[in-house]
Each structure stands twice: as C-alpha cells, then as structure tokens.
py3Dmol code that shows the C-alpha trace and the ligand (Angstrom):
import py3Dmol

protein = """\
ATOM      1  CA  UNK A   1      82.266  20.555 114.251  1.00  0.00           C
ATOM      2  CA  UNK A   2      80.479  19.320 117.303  1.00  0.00           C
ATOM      3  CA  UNK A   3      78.381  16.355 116.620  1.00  0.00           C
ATOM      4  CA  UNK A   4      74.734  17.305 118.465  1.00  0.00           C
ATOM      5  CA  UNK A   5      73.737  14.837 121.273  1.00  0.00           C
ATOM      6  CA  UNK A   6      70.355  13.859 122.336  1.00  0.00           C
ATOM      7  CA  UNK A   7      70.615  12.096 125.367  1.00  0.00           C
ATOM      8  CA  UNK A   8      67.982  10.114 127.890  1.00  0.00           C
ATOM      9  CA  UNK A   9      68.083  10.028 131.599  1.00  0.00           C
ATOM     10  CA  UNK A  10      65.478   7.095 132.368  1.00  0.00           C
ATOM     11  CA  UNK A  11      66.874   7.358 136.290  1.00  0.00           C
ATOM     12  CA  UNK A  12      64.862   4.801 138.502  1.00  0.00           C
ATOM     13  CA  UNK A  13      62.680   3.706 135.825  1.00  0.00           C
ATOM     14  CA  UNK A  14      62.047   0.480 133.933  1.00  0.00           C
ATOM     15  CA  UNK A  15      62.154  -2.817 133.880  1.00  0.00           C
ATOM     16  CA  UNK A  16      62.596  -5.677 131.256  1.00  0.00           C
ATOM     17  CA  UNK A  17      59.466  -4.536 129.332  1.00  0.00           C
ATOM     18  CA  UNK A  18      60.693  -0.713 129.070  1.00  0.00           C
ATOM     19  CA  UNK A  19      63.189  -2.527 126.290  1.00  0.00           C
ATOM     20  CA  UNK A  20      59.973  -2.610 124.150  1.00  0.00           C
ATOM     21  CA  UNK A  21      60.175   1.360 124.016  1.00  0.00           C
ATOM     22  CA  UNK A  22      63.770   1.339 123.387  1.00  0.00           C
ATOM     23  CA  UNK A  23      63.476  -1.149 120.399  1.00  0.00           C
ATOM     24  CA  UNK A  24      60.725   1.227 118.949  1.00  0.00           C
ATOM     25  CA  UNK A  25      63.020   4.578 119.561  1.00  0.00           C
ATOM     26  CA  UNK A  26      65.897   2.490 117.748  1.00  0.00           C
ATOM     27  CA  UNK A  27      63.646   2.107 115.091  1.00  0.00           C
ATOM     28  CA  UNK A  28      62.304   5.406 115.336  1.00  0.00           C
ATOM     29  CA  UNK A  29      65.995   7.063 115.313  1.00  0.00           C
ATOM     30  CA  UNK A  30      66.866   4.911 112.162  1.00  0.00           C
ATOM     31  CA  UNK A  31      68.004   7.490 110.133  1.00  0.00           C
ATOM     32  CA  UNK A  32      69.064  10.146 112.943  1.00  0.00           C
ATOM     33  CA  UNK A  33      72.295  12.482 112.200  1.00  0.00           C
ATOM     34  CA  UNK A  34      72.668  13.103 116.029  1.00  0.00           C
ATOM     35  CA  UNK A  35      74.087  10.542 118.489  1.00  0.00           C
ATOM     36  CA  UNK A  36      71.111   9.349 120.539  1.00  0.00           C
ATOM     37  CA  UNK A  37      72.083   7.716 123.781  1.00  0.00           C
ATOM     38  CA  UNK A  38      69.498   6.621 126.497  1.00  0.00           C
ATOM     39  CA  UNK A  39      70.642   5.989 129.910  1.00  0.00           C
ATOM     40  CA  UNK A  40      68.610   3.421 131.738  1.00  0.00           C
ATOM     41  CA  UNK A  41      69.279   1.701 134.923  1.00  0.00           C
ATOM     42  CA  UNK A  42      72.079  -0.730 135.614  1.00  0.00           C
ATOM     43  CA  UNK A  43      69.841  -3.530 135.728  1.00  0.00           C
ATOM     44  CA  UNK A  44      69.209  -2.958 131.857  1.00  0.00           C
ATOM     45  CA  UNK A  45      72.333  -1.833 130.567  1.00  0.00           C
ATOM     46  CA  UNK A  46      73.300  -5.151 128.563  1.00  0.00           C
ATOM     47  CA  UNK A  47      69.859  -5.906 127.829  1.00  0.00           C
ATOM     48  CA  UNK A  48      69.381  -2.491 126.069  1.00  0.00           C
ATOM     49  CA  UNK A  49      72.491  -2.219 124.336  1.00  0.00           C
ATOM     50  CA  UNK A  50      71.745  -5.995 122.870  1.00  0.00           C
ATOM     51  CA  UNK A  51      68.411  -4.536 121.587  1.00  0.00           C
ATOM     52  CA  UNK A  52      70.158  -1.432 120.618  1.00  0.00           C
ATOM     53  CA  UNK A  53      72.862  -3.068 118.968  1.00  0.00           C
ATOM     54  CA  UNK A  54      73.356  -2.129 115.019  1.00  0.00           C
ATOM     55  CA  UNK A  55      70.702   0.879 115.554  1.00  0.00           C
ATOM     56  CA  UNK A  56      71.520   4.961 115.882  1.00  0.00           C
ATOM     57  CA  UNK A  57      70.942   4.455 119.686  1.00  0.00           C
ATOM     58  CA  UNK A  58      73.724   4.010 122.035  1.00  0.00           C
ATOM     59  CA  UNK A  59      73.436   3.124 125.825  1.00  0.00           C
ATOM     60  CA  UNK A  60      74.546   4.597 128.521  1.00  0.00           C
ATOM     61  CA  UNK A  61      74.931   4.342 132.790  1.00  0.00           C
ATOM     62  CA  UNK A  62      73.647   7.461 134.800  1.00  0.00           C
ATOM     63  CA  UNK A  63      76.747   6.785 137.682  1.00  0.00           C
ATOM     64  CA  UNK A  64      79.719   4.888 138.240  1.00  0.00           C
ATOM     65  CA  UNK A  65      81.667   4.730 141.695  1.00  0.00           C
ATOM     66  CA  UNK A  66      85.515   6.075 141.394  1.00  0.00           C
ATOM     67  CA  UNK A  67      87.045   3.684 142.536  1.00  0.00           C
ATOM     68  CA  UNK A  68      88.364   0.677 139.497  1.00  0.00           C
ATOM     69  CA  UNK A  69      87.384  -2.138 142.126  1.00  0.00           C
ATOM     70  CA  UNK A  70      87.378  -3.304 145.265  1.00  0.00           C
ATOM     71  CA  UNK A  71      84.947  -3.290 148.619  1.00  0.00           C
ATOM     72  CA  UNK A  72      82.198  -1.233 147.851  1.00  0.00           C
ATOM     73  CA  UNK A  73      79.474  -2.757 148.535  1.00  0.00           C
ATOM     74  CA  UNK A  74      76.459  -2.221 146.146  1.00  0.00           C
ATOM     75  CA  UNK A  75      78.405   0.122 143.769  1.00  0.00           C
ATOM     76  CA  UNK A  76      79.685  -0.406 140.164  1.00  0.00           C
ATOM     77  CA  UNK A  77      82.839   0.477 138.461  1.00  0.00           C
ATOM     78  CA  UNK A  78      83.543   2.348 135.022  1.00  0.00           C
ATOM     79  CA  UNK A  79      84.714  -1.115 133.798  1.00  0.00           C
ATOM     80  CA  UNK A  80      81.608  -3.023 134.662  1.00  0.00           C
ATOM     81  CA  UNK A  81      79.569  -0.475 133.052  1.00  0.00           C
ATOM     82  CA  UNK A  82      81.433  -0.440 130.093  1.00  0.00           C
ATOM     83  CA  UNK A  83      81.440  -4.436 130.078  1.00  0.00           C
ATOM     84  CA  UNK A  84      77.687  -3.898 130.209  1.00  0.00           C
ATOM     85  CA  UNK A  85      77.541  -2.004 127.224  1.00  0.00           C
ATOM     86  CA  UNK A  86      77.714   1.525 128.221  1.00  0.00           C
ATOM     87  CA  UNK A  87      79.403   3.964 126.149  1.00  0.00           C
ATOM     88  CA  UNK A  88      78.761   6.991 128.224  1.00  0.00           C
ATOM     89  CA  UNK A  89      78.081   7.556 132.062  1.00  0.00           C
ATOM     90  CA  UNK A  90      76.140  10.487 133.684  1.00  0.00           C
ATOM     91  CA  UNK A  91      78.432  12.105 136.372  1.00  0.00           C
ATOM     92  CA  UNK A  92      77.124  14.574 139.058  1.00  0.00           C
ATOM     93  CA  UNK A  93      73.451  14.665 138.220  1.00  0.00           C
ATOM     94  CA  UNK A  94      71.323  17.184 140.552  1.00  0.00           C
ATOM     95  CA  UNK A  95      69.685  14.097 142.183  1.00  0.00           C
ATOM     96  CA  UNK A  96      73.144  12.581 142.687  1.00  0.00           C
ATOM     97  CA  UNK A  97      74.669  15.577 144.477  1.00  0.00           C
ATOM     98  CA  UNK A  98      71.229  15.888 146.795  1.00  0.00           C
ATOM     99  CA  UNK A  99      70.532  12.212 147.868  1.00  0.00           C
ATOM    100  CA  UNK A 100      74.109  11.164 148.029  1.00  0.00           C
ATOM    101  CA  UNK A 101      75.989  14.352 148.806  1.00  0.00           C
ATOM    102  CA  UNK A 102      78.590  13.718 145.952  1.00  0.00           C
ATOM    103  CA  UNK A 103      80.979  16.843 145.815  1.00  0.00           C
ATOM    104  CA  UNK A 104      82.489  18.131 142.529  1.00  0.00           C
ATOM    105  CA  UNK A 105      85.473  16.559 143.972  1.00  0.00           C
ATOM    106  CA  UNK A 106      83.529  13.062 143.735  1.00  0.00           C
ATOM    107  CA  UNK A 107      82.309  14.010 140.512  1.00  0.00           C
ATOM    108  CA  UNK A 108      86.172  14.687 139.116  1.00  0.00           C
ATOM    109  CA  UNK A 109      87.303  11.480 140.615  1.00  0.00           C
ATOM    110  CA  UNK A 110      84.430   9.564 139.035  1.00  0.00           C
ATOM    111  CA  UNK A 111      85.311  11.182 135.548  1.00  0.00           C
ATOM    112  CA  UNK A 112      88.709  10.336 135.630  1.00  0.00           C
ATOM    113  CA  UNK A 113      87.843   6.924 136.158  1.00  0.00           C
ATOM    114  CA  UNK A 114      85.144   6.738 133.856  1.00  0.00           C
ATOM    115  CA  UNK A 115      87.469   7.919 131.086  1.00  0.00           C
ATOM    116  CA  UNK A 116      90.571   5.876 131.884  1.00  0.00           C
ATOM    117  CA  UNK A 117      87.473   2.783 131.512  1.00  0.00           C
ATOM    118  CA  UNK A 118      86.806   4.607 128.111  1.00  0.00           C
ATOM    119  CA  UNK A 119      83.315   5.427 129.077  1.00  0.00           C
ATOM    120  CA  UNK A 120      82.301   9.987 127.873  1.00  0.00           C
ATOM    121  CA  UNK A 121      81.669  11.239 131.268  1.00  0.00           C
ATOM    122  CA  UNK A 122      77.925  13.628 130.560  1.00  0.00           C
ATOM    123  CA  UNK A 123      79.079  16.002 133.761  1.00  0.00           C
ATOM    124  CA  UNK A 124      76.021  18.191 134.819  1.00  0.00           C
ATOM    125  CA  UNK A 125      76.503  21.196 136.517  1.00  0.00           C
ATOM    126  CA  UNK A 126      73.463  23.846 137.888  1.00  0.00           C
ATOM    127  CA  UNK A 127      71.801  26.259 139.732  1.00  0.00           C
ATOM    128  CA  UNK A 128      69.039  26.151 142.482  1.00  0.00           C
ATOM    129  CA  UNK A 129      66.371  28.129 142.457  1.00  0.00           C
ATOM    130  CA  UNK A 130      67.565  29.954 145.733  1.00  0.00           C
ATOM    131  CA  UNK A 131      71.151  30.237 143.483  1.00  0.00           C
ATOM    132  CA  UNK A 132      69.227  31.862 140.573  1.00  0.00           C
ATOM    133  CA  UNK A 133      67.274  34.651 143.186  1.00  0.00           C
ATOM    134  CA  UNK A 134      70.248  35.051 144.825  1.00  0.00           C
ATOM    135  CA  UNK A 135      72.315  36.438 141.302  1.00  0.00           C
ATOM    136  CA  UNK A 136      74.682  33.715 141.867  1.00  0.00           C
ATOM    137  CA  UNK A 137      73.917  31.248 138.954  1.00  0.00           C
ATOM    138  CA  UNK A 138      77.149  31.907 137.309  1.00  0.00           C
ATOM    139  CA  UNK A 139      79.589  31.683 139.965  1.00  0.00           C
ATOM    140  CA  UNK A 140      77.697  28.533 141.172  1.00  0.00           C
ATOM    141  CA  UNK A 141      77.911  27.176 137.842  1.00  0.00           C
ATOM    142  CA  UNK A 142      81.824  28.357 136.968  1.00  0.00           C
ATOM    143  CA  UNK A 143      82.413  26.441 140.457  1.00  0.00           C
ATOM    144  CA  UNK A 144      80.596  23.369 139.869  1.00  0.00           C
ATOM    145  CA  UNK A 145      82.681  23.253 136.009  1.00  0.00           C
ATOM    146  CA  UNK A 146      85.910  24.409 137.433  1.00  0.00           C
ATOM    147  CA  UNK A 147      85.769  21.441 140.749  1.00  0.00           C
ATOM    148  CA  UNK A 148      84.070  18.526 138.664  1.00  0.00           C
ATOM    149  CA  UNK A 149      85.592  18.415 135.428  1.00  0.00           C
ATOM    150  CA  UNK A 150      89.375  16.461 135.330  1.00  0.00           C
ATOM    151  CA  UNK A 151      92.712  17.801 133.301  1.00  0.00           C
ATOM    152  CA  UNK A 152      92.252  15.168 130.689  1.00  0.00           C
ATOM    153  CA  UNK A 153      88.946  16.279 129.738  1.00  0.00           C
ATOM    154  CA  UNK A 154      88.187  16.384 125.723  1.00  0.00           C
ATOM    155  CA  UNK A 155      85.934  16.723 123.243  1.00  0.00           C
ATOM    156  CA  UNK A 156      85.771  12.720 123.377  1.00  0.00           C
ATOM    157  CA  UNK A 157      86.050  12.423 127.030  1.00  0.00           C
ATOM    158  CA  UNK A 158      84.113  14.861 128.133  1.00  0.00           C
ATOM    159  CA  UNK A 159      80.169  16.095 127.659  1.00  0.00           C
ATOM    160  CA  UNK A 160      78.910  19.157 129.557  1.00  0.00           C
ATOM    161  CA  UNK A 161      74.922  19.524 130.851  1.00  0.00           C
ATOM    162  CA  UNK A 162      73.622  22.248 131.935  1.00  0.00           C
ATOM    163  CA  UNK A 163      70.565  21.331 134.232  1.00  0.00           C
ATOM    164  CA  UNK A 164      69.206  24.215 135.982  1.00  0.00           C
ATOM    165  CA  UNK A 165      67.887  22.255 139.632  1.00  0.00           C
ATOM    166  CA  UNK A 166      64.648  24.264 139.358  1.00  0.00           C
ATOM    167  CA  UNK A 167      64.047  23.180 135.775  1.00  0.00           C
ATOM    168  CA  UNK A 168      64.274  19.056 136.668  1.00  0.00           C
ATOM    169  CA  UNK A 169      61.370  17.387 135.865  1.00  0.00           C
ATOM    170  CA  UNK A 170      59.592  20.130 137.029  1.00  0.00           C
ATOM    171  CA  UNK A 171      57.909  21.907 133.298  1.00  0.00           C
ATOM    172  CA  UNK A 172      59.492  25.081 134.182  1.00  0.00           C
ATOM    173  CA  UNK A 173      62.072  26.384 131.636  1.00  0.00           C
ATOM    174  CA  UNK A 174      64.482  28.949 131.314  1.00  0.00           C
ATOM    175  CA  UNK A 175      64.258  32.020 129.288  1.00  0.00           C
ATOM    176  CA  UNK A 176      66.165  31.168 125.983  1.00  0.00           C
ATOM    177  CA  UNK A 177      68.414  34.076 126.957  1.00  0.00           C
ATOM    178  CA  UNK A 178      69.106  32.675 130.214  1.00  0.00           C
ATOM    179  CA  UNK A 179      69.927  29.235 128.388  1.00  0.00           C
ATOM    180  CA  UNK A 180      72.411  31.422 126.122  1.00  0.00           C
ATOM    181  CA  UNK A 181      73.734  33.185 128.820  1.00  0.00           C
ATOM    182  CA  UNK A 182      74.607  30.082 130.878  1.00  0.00           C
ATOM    183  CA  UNK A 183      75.975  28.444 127.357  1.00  0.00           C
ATOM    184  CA  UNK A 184      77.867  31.280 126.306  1.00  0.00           C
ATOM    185  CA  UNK A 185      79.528  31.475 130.232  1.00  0.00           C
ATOM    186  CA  UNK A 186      80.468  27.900 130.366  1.00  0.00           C
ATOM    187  CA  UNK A 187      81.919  27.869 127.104  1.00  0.00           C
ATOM    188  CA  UNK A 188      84.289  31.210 127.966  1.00  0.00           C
ATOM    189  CA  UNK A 189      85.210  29.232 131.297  1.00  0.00           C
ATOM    190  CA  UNK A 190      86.505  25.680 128.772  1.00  0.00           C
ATOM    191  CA  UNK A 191      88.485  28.324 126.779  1.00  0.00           C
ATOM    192  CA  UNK A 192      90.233  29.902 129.612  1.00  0.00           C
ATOM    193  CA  UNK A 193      90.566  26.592 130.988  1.00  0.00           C
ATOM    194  CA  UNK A 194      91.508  24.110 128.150  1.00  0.00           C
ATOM    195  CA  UNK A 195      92.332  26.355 125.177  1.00  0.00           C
ATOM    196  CA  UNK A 196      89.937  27.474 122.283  1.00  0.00           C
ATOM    197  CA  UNK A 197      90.554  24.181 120.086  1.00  0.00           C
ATOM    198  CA  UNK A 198      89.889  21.708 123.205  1.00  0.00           C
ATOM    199  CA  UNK A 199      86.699  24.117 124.430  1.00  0.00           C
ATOM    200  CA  UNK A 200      85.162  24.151 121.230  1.00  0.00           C
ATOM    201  CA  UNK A 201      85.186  20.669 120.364  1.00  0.00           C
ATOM    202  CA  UNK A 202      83.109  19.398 123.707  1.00  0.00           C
ATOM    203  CA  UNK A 203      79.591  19.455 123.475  1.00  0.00           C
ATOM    204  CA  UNK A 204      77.242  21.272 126.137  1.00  0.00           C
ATOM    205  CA  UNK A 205      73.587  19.796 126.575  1.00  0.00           C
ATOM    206  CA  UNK A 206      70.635  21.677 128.192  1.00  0.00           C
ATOM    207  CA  UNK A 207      68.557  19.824 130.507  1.00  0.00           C
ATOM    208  CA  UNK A 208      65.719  20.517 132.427  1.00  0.00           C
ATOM    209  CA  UNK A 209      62.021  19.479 131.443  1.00  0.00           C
ATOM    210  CA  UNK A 210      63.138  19.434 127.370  1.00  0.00           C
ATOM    211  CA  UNK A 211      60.012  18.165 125.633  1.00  0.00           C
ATOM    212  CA  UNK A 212      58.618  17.712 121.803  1.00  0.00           C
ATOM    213  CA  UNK A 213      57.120  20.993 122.217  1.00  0.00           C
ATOM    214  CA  UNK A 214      60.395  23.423 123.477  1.00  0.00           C
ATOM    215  CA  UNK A 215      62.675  21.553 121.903  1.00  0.00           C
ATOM    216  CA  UNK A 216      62.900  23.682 118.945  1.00  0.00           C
ATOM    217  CA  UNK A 217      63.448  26.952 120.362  1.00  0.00           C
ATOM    218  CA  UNK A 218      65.836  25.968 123.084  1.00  0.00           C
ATOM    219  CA  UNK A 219      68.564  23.878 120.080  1.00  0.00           C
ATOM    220  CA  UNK A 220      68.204  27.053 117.857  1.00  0.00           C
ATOM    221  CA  UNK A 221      70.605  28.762 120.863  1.00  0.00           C
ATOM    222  CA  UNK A 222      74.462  29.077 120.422  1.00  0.00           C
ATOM    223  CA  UNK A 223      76.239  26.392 122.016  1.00  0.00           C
ATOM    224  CA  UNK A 224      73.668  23.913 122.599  1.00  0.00           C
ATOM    225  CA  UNK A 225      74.442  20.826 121.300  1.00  0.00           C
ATOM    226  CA  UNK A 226      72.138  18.614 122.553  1.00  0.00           C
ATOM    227  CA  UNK A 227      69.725  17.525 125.722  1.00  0.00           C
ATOM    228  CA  UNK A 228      69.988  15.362 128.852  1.00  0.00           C
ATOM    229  CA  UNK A 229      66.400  14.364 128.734  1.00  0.00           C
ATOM    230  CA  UNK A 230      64.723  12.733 131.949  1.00  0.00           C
ATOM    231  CA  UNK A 231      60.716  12.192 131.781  1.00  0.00           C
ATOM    232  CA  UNK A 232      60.307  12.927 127.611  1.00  0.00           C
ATOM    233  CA  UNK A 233      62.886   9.968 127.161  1.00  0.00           C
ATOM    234  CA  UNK A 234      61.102   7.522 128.996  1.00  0.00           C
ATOM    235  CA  UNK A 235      59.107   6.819 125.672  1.00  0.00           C
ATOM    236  CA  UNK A 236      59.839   6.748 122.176  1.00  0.00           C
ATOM    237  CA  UNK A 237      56.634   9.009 120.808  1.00  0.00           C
ATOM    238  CA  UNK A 238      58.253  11.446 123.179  1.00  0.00           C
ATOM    239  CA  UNK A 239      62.114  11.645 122.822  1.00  0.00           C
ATOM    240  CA  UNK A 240      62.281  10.761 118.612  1.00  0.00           C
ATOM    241  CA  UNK A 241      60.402  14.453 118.004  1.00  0.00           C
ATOM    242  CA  UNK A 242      63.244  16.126 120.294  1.00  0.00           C
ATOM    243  CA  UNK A 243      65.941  13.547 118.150  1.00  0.00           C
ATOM    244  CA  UNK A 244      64.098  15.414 115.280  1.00  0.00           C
ATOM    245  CA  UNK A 245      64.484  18.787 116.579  1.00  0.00           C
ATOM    246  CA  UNK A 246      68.078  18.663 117.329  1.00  0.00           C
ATOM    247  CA  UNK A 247      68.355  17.106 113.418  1.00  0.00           C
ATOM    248  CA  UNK A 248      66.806  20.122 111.938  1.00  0.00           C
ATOM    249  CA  UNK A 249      68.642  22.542 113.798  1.00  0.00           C
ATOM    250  CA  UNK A 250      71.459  23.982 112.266  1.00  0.00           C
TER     251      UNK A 250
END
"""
ligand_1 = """\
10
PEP
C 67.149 15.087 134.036
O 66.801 14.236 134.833
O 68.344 15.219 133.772
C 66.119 15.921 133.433
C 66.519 16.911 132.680
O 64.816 15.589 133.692
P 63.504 16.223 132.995
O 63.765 16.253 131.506
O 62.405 15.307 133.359
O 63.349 17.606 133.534
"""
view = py3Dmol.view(width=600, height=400)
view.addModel(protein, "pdb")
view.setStyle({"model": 0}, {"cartoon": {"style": "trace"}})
view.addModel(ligand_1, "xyz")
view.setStyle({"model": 1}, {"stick": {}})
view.zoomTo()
view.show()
C-alpha cells in the first residue's frame, strides 16, 4: 500500500515570516492520513522543521549538489540538508534542468547521494509543450525516468513526479486521461525496470498547477499518489484543501 504524498514546492519564495503559514498548515494538517511535506528554501529549512516539529508536516530541500563535500562554492550537500532538517529533496525539477542545464545524468548522481545522506529523492520527470505536439511525451518521459533515476531506487528512496513543463505554474492542466496515460506508462517502465514488488511500492505525484479546485478529479486517477505543489502551497488556506483531497481519495 502506497502511502499518498502531498508535497509543496515553495521554490524562491519566503522568508522568516512565511514560517507563520507553515505553523498554520501544521495545524491545519493535524489530523492528515497523507504525508505532507513542504519544501521551502535552504535559508528556512531548520527554521521550518523546528516549527514543524511534532506536527503531520515534514520538511523538505528542492536540490542538493552530488557531490558529499568539498569546493563548491555556493552549493549544499545531501548531508547539510539533512542536518537542516530535511527529510526529502526535490531532484531534477523543470526549472532546475532549464536555468542550470542539469542532465538526467546530474539528476542520478544527485539521487544517489541524496539517498546514501538518507534524504527520499522527489525525481520529476516531463514533457514540453513542443514534446507533447510533437507525439513524443512518452519517449521523452521513459528517457528522462530511465537516465535520472539510480539502481538503488525504492519505495523509500525514491518518489516519482510527473510535471508536465507546460502545466508549471501556468493554470493549464492535463486531460485526466492524459494524467492516466502518463501514470499508467511510468509505472509499466518501474516494472520492467525494478520488478513488480519494487515498482509498486514507489509513489508517483502529479504536478503542474494542482489547486483546491482540480485536486479532486486529478487523485481519483490510477497511480497518483500524491502532488508536487508549487504556487497552491505557498499558503495554508490553499494547500490543506488539496491535503484534504488526497485524504478522501481512495
Ligand atoms: C512545481 O513547481 O513543481 C509546480 C507544480 O508548480 P505549480 O503548482 O505552481 O504549477
């Protein structure tokens, strides 16, 4: 049984008095059966997962660099993120892969470090626009699963999003059946890949402009589990509906 995930993506947002929202989430979330996990910036990371601490809500890092340590200037290792706090670190975001040209081969190497640092690597995969016009979503997508995600990848190691690039923060959507069809594909390629008992134990998240008011529809498809959230999760009257969505679904 996978346990359902709602996750937040706060990217470059927030400061000290964002923890305000995140103490009033944790308080919304108080009796949540999913795992909520917001992801702020590294500048909040301990802060939030003191306020956080003894609540539903756990806290999470949206990059990590792959090396363990060393000269790299500006950057931040699995190990200082889980030192912070984190339990969980986004790897190969949309917005990561455009504005700092990270590979799936960076992505892999960043999720092997992040789990040997015992941080869930939340690996996102997805389509551009041109990719969807083009017929190619699939193949892009089987690609971007096959090259990013490492051999030791688990149903504890490892999260899978699925974040169409045209759907980011953007209020366009998928079709539900184009959600399912994506679902249903990546979950055939974890089989193949990892065996049925491995596949079917790691949860895949949808992501692309999830909100109170779609959230419903899109966690009644097979094999979503969850939702990397990015604007709806920057405040708690926004993300606790979806965290009460994915609770009533089934
Ligand atoms: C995201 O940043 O991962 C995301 C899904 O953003 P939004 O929900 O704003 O589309």
């Amino acid at each position: 049984m996978r346990r359902k995930l709602a996750a937040g993506n706060w990217k470059m947002n927030g400061t000290a008095s964002a923890l305000t929202e995140l103490g009033n989430l944790a308080y919304s979330c108080k009796s949540a059966k999913a795992e909520v996990l917001i992801c702020p910036p590294a500048t909040l990371l301990y802060r939030a997962a003191n306020v956080c601490v003894d609540s539903k809500v756990s806290i999470g890092a949206q990059d990590c660099h792959n090396a363990t340590y060393g000269a790299h200037t500006g950057d931040l290792s699995a190990e200082m993120l889980h030192d912070a706090g984190a339990t969980a670190v986004i790897l190969g975001h949309s917005e990561r892969r455009a504005d700092h040209d990270e590979t799936d081969e960076t992505v892999r190497a960043k999720a092997k470090t992040a789990i040997a640092a015992g941080l869930t690597a939340i690996i996102c995969v997805g389509e551009t626009l041109n990719d969807r016009e083009a017929g190619k979503t699939l193949d892009v997508v089987r690609a971007q699963l096959a090259g990013s995600l490492p051999d030791d990848t688990s149903g504890t190691t490892v999260v899978v999003a699925y974040e169409p690039v045209w759907a980011i923060g953007t209020g366009k959507v998928p079709t539900v059946e184009q959600i399912a069809e994506v679902h249903n594909d990546l979950r055939a390629s974890l089989v193949k890949r990892f065996g049925g008992e491995t596949a079917n134990a790691i949860r895949l998240l949808y992501g692309g402009s999830v909100k109170a008011g779609n959230a419903k529809e899109i966690f009644a498809v097979a094999h979503v589990d969850g939702a990397l959230v990015g604007g709806a999760s920057l405040k708690a009257a926004d993300f606790a509906p979806i965290v009460a969505a994915l609770d009533a679904s089934a």
